[in-house]
C-alpha positions as CSV (number, residue, x, y, z in Angstrom):
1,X,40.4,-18.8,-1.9
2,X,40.4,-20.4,1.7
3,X,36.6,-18.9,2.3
4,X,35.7,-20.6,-1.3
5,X,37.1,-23.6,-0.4
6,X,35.3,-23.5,3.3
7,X,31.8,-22.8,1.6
8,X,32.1,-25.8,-0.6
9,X,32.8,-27.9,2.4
10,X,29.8,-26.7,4.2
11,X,27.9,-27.2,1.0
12,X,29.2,-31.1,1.1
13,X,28.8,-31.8,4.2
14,X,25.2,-30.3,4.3
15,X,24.2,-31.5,0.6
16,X,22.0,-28.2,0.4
17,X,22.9,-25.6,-2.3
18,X,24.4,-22.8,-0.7
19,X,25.0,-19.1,-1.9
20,X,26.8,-15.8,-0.2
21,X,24.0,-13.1,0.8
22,X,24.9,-9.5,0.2
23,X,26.8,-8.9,3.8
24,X,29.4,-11.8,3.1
25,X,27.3,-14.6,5.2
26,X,25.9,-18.0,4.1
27,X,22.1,-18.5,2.9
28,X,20.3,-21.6,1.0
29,X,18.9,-21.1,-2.5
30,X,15.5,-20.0,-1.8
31,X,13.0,-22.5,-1.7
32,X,9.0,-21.7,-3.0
33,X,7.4,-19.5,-0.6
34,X,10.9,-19.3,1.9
35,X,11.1,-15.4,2.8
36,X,7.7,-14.4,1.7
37,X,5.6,-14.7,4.8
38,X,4.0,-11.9,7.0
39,X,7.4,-11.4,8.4
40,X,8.8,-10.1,5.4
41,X,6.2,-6.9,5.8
42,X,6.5,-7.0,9.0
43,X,10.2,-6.2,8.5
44,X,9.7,-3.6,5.7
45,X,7.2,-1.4,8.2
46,X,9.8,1.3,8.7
47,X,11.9,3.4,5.5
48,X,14.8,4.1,8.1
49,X,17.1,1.1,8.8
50,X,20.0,0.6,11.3
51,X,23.2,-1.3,9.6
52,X,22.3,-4.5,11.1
53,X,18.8,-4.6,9.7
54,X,19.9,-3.8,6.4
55,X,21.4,-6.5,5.4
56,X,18.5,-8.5,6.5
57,X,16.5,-6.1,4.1
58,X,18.8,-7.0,1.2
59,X,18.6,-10.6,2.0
60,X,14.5,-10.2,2.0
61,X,14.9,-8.4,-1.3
62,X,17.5,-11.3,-2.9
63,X,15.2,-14.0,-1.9
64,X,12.1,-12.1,-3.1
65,X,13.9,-11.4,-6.5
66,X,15.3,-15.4,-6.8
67,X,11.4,-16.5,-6.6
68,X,10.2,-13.9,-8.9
69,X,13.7,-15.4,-11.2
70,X,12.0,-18.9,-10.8
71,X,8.3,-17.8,-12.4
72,X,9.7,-15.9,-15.1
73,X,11.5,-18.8,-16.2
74,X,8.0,-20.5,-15.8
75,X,6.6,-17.6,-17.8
76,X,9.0,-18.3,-20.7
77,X,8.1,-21.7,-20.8
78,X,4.5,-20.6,-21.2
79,X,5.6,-18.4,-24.2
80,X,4.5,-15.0,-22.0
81,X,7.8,-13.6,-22.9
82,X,7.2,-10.4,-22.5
83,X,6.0,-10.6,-18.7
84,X,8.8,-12.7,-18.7
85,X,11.6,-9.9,-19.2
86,X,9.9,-7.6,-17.2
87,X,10.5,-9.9,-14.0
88,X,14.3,-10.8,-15.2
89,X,15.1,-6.8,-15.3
90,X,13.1,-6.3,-11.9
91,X,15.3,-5.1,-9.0
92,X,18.7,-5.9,-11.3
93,X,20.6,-2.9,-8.9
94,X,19.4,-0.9,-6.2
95,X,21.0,2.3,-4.3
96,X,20.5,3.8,-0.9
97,X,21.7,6.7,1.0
98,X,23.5,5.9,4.2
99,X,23.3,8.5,6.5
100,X,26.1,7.9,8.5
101,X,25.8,10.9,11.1
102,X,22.6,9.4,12.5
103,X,23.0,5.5,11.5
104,X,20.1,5.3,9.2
105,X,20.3,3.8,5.2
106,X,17.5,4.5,3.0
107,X,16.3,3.0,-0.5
108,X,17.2,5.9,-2.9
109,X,15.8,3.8,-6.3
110,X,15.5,0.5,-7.5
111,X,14.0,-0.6,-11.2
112,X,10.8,-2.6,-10.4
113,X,8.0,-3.8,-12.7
114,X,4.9,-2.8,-10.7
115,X,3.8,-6.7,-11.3
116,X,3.1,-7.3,-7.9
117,X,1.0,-10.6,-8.6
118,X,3.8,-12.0,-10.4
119,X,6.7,-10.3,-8.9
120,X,7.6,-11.3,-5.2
121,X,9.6,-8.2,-5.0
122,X,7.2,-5.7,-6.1
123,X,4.5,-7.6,-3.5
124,X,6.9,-7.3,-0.8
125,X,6.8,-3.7,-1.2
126,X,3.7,-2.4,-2.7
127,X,2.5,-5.0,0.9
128,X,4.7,-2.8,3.5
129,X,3.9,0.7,2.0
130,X,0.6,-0.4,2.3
131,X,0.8,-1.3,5.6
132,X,3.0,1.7,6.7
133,X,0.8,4.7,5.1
134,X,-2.6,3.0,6.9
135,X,-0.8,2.4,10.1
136,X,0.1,5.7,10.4
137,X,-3.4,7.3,9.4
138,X,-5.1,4.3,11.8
139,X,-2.8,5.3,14.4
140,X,-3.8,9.1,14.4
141,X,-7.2,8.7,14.1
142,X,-7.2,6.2,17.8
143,X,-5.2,9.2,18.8
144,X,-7.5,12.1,18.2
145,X,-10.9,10.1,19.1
146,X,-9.5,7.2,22.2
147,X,-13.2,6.4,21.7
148,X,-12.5,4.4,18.3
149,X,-11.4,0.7,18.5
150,X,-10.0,-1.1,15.5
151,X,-11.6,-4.4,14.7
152,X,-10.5,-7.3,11.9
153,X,-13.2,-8.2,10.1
154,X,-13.0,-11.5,7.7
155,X,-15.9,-11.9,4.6
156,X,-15.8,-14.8,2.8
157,X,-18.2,-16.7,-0.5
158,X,-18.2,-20.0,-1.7
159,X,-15.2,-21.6,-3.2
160,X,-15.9,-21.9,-7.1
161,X,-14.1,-23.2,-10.1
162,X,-14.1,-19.6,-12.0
163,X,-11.8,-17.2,-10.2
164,X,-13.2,-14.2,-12.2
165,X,-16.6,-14.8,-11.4
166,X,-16.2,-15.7,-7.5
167,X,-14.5,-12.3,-7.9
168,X,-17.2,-10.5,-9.4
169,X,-19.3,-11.6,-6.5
170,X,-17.7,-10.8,-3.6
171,X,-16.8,-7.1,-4.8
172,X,-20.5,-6.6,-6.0
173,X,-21.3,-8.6,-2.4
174,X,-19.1,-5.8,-0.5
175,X,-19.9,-3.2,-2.4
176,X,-23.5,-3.7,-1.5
177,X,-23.2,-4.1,2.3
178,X,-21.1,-0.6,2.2
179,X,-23.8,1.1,0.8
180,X,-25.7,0.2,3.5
181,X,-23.9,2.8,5.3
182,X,-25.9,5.7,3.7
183,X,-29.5,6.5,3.9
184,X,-31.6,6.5,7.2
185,X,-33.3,3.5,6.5
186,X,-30.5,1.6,5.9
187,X,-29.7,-1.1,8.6
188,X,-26.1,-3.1,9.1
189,X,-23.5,-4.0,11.6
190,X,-21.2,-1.9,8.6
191,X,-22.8,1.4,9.7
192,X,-20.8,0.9,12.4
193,X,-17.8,1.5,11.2
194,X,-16.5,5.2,10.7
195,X,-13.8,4.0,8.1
196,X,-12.1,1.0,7.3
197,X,-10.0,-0.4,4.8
198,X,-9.9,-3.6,3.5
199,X,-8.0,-6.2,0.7
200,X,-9.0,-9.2,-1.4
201,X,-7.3,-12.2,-1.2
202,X,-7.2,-15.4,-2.8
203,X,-6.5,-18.9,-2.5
204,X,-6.6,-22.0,-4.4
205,X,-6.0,-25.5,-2.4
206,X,-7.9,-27.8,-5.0
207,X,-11.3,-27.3,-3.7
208,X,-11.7,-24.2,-6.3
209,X,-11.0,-20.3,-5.7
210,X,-11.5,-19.1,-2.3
211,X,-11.8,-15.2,-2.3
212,X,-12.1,-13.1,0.8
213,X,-12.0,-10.1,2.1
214,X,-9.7,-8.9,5.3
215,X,-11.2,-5.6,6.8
216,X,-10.1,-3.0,9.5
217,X,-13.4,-1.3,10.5
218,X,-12.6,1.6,12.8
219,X,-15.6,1.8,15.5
220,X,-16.8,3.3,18.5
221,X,-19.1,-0.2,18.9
222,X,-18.3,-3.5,18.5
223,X,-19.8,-5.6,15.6
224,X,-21.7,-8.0,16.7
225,X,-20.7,-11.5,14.3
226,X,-23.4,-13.3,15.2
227,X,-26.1,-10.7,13.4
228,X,-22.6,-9.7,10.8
229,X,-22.9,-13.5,9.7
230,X,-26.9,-13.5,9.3
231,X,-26.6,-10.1,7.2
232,X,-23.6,-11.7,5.2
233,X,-25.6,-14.8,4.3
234,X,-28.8,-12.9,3.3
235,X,-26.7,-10.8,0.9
236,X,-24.5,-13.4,-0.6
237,X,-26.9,-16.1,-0.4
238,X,-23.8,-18.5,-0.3
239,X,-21.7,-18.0,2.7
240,X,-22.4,-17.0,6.3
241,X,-18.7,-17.5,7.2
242,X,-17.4,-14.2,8.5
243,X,-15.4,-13.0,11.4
244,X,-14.9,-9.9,13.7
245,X,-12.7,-9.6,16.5
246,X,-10.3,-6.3,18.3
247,X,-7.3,-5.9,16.5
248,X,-4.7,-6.3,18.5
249,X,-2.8,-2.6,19.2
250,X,0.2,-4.1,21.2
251,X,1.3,-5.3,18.1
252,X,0.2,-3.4,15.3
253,X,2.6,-4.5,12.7
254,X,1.3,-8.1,12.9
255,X,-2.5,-7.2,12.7
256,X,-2.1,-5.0,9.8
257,X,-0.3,-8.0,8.4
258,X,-3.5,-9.8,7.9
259,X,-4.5,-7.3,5.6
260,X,-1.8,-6.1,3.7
261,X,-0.4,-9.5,3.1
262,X,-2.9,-10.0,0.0
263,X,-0.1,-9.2,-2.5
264,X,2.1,-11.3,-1.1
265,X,-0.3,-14.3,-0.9
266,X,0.0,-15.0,-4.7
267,X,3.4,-16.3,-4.3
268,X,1.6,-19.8,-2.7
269,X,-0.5,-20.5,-5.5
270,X,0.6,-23.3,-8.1
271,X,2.7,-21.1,-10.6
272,X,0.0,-22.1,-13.0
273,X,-2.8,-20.5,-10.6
274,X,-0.7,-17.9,-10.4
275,X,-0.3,-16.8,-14.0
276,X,-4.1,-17.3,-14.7
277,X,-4.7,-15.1,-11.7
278,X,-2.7,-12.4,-13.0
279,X,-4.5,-12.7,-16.4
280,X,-8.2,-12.5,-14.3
281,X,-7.3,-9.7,-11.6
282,X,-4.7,-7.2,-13.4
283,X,-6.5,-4.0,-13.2
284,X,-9.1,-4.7,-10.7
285,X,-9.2,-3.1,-7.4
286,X,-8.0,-5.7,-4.9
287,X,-7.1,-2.6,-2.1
288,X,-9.6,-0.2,-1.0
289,X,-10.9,1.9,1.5
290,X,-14.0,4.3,2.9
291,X,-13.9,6.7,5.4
292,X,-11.2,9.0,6.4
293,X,-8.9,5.9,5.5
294,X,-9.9,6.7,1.7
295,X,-7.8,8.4,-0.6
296,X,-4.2,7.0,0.8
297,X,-1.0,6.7,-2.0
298,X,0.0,3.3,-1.8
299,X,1.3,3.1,-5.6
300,X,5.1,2.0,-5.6
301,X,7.8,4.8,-6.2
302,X,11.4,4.2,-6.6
303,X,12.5,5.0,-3.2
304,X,11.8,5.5,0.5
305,X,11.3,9.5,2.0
306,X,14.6,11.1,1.6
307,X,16.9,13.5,3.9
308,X,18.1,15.7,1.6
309,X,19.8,18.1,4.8
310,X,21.7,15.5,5.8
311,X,25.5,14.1,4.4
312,X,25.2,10.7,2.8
313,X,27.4,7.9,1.2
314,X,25.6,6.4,-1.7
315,X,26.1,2.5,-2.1
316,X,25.1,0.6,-5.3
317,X,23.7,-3.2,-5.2
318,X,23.2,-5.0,-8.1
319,X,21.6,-8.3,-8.0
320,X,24.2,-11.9,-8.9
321,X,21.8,-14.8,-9.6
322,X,22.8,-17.1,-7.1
323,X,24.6,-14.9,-4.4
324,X,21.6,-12.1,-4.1
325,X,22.5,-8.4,-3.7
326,X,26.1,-7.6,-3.8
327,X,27.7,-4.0,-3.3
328,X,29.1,-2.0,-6.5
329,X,30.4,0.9,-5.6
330,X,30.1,3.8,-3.0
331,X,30.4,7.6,-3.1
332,X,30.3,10.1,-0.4
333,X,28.0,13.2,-0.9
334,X,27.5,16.3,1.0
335,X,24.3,17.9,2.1
């Protein structure tokens, strides 16, 4: 009663709505777009967690499941009732294995939709296994030939008013240019790389849809972006912006951000972007990859890589609308 009564005076004296987090602490009601920058995949890069950064991985997933709360109450007032439910039943409980001889906690399973243009918390992770399974490969590859340099390349077309038809021309643009790597005629800066993977993004800041594409090229030679940009423009015949430059190795995490960070991206659009988005990209291909980065599982499954030889206490979460993801129950298990 005396913590209650402390949270409401903290609550008064800050005038900001304020909600317990799953570890007992303080947090504000989320806020559009609070908790669903880079830093949030950035933080999911790893399956095995220490006690301390798991509760900053329930707080991630309780803010992520308060936005996607938000749209689908945006979705029911649009009549799209059913997309609706499937973002209220998203993430409602979650269990994990902590392995208390080594220190480590692990998801076990959580009920997710798979909506990840809609759903923040689906992004979230569909965005860090991403980035985890092509770190991993990208980082073997450097290891077995020192000689390969990883390089962030940016290809962008003209904003437009049609979001399905700016789409249709930058994949058909891309695809193009990738063909170029085959044939001995053929001529391109893209021949350069070995293997690469790369993500579409969009954007919508009321000059029309801006699609682009966010590439790690794996190369033994740089690509130049002066002749990238003239080849660019004389395929596209609309744009000449592109970019190239090292990725940056001391800090891996962060560079793969930039191109992993596609599914989380949808969460700054106007929720009315957002919805029409869904409607014009579900299906499509907006991840992809040549090379011996091709052929990578990044679907969702319900859990992170088990231990099963190790002793375990399994804790279930289930989600409270206002106070994020609260412990259930626990039960100890032997290997």
């Amino acid at each position: 009663m005396l913590a209650f009564l402390l949270i409401l005076a903290i609550q008064f004296a800050t005038s900001e709505p304020l909600v317990l987090n799953g570890s007992g602490g303080v947090m504000r009601t989320v806020e559009k777009g609070e908790g669903l920058g880079v830093e949030s995949l950035g933080g999911e890069s790893r399956e095995a967690f220490s006690k301390a950064d798991f509760w900053k991985r329930l707080d991630r997933y309780g803010k992520a499941r308060g936005h996607s709360l938000q749209f689908a109450q945006f979705l029911t007032s649009q009549d799209e009732h059913k997309l609706a439910r499937l973002l209220n039943d998203c993430g409602n409980y979650a269990t994990f294995r902590d392995y208390f001889t080594i220190g480590q906690i692990r998801m076990e399973s959580m009920c997710t939709c798979k909506k990840h243009l809609i759903c923040n918390l689906c992004a979230i992770r569909r965005g860090a296994k991403a980035l985890r399974i092509y770190l991993a490969r990208v980082t073997t590859l450097l290891d077995q030939d020192p000689a390969l340099k990883p390089y962030l390349v940016t290809l962008t077309v003209k904003n437009g008013l049609d979001l399905g038809e700016r789409f249709a021309h930058l994949a058909n643009s891309v695809r193009k240019y990738h063909k170029r790597r085959h044939g001995t005629r053929q001529t391109g800066e893209v021949r350069k790389a070995h293997s690469a993977v790369w993500s579409y993004e969009f954007t919508n800041k009321g000059n029309g849809w801006h699609p682009h594409v966010h590439s790690i090229w794996l190369c033994h030679t740089p690509p130049d972006p002066v002749t990238l940009s003239s080849e660019w423009r004389q395929l596209t015949g609309d744009s000449f912006i592109v970019d190239s430059r090292p990725l940056d190795m001391v800090d891996p995490v962060a560079s793969f951000c930039e191109v992993f960070k596609y599914a989380i991206k949808f969460a700054d659009l106007a929720n009315a972007d957002r919805l029409h988005a869904h409607k014009t990209l579900k299906g499509k291909r907006l991840q992809d990859s040549f090379g011996d980065l091709r052929g990578l599982d990044v679907e969702l499954t319900e859990g992170d890589d088990l231990l099963d030889d190790l002793p375990f206490i399994r804790r279930l979460f289930h989600y409270v609308e206002g106070h994020g993801y609260v412990e259930s129950s626990t039960s100890k298990t032997a290997a």
